[in-house]
Backbone as a printed PyTorch tensor [residue, N CA C, xyz], in Angstrom:
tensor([[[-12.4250,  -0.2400,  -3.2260],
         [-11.9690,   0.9100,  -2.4730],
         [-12.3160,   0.7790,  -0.9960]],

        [[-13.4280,   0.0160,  -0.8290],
         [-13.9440,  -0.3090,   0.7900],
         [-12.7720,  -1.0950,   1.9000]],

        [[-11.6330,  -1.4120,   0.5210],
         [-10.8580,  -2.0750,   1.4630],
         [ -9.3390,  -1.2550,   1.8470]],

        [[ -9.5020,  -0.4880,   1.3160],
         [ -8.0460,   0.4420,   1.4960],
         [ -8.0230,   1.8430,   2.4780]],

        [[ -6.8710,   1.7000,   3.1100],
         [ -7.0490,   2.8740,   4.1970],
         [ -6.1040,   3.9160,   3.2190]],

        [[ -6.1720,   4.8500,   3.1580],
         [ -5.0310,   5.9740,   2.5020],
         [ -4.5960,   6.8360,   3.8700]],

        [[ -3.1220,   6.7700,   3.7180],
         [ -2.3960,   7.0560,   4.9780],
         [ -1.5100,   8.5420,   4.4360]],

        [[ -1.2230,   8.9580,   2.8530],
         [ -0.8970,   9.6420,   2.4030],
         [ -1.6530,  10.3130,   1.1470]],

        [[ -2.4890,  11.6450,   1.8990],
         [ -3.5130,  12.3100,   0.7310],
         [ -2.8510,  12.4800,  -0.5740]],

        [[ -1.6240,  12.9110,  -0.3800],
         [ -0.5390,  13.8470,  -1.0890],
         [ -0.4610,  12.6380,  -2.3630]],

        [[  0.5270,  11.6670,  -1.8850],
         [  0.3360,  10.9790,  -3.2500],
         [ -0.3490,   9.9840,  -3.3620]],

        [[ -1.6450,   9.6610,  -3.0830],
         [ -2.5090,   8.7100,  -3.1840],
         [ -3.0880,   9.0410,  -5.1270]],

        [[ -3.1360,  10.1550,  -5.8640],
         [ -3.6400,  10.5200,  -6.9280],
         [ -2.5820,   9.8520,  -8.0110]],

        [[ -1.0790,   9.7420,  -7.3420],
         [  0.1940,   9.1100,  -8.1390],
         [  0.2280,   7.7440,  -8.0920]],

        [[ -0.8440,   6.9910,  -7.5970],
         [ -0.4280,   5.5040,  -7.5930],
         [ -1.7000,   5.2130,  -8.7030]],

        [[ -0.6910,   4.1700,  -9.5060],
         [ -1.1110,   3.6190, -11.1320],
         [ -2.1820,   2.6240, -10.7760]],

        [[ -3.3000,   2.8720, -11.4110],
         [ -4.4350,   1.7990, -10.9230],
         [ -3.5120,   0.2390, -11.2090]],

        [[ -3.2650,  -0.2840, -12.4290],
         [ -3.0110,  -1.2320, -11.5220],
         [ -1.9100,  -1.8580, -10.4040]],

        [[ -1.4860,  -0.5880,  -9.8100],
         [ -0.9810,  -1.0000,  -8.1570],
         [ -1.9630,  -1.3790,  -7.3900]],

        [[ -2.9450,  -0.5560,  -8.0240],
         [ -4.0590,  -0.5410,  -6.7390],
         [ -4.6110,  -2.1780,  -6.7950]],

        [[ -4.8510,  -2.4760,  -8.1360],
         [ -5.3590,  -3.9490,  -8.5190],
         [ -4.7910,  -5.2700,  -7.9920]],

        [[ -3.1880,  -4.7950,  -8.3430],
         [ -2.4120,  -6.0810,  -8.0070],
         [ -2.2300,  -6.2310,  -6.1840]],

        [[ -2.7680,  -5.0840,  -5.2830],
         [ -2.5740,  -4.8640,  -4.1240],
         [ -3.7670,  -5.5720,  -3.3610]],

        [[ -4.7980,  -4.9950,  -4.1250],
         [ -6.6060,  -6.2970,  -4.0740],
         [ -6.1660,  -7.5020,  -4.0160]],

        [[ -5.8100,  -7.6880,  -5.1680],
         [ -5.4500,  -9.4950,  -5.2290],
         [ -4.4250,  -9.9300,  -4.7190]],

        [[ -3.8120,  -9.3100,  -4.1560],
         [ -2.5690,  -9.6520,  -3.1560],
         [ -3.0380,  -9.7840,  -1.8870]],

        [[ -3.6840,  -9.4370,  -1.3420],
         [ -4.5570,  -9.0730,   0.0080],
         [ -5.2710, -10.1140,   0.2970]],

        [[ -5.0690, -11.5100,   0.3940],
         [ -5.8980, -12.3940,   0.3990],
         [ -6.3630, -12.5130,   1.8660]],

        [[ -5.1790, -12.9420,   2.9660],
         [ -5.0670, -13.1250,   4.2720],
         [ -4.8250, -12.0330,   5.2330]],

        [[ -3.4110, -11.2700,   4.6340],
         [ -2.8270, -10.0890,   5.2850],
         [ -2.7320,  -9.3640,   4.5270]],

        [[ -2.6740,  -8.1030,   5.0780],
         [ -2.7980,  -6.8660,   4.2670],
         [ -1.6190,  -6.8140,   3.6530]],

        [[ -1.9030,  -6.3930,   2.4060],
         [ -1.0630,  -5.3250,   1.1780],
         [ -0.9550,  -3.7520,   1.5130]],

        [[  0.7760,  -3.7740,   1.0950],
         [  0.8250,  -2.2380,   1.3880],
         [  1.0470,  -1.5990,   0.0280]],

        [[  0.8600,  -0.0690,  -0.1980],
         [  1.0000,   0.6090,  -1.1980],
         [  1.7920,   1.7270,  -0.9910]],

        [[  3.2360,   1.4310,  -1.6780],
         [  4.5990,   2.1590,  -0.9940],
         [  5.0220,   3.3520,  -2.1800]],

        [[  5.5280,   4.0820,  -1.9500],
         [  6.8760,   4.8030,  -3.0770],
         [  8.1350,   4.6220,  -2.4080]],

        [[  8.6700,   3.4690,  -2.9610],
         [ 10.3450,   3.4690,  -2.9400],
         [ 11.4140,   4.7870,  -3.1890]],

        [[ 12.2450,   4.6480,  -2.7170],
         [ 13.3260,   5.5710,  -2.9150],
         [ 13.3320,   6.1130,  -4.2660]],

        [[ 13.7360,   5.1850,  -5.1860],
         [ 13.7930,   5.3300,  -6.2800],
         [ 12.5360,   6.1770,  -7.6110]],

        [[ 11.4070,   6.1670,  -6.6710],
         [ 10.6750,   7.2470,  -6.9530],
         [  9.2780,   5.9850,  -7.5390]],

        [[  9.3790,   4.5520,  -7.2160],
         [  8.6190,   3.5380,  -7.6600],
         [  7.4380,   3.4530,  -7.1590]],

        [[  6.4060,   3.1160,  -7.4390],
         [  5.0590,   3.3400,  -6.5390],
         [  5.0780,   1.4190,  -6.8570]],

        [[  4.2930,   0.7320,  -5.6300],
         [  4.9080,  -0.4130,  -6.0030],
         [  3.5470,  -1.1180,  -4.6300]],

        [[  3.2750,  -2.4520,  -4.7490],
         [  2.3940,  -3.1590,  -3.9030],
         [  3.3100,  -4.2810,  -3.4340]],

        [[  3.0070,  -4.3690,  -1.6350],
         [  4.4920,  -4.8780,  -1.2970],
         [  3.7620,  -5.6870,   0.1550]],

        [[  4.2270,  -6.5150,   0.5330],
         [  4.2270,  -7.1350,   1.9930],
         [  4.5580,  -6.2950,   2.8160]],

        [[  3.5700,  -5.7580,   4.0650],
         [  3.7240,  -4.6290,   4.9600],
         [  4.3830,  -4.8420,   5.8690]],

        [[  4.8340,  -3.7230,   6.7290],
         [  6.3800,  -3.7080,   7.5750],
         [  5.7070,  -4.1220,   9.2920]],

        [[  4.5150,  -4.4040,   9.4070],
         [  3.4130,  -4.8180,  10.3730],
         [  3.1430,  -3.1140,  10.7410]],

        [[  3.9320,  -2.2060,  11.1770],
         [  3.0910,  -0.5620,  11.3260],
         [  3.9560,   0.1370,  10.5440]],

        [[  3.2770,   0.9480,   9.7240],
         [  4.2130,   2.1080,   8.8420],
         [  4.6670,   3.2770,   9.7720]],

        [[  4.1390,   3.5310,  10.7930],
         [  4.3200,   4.6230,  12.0660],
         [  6.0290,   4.3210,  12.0580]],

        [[  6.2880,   2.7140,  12.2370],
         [  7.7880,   2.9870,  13.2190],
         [  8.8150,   2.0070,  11.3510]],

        [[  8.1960,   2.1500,  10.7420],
         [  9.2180,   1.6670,   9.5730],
         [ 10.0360,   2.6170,   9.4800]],

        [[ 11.4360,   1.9920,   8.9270],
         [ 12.4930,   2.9590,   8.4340],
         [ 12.9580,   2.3930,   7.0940]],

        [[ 13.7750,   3.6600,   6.9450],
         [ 14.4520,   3.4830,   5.3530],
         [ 13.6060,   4.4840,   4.5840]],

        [[ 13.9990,   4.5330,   2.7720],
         [ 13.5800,   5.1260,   2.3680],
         [ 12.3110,   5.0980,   1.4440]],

        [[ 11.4610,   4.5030,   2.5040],
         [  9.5200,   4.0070,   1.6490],
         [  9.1290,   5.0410,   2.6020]],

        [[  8.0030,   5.4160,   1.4600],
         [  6.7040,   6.5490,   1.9690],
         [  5.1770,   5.3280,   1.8270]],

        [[  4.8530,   5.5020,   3.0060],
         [  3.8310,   4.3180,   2.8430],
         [  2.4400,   4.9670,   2.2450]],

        [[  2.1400,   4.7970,   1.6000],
         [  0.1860,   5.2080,   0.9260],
         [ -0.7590,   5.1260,   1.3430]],

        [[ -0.4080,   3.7180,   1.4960],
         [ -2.3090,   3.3150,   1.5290],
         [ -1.4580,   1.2450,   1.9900]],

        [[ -2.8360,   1.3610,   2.9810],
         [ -2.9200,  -0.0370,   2.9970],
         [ -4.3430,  -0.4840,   2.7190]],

        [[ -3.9070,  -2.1530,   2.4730],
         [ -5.1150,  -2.7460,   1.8930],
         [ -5.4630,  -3.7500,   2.2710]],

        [[ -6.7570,  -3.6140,   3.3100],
         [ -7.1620,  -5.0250,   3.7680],
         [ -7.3960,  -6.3550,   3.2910]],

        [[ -7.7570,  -7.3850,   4.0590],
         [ -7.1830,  -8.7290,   3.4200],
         [ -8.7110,  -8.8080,   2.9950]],

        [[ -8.9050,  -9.3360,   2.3170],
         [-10.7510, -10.0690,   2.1600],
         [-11.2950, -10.1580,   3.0380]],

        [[-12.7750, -10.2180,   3.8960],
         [-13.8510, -10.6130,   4.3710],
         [-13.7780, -12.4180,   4.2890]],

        [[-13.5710, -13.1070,   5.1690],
         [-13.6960, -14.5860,   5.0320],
         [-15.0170, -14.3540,   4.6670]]])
């Protein structure tokens, strides 16, 4: 949890632990993001570099830092 920023209080309680898991181990170098797609998907994804100026229809969550070398 030391490694994740939550950017959305609201549905941070709706994302399925293992999003949260596969988003850890995805996070090796660059950060992992933790999205809800359009389609209503909660999902761990390669980040858009700032969620501030992304478009389309993702609600961004939570990001997740890369490891500590």
């Amino acid at each position: 949890m030391d490694r994740i920023k939550i950017i959305d209080e609201k549905l941070w309680p709706q994302v399925p632990q293992e999003v949260i898991a596969e988003a850890e181990r995805a996070a090796e170098a660059d950060p992992v993001w933790i999205a809800q797609q359009g389609n209503g998907h909660i999902v761990a994804m390669d980040g858009p570099g700032d969620p501030d100026v992304a478009t389309g229809d993702i609600v961004f969550i939570a990001e997740v830092a890369p490891r500590a070398p």
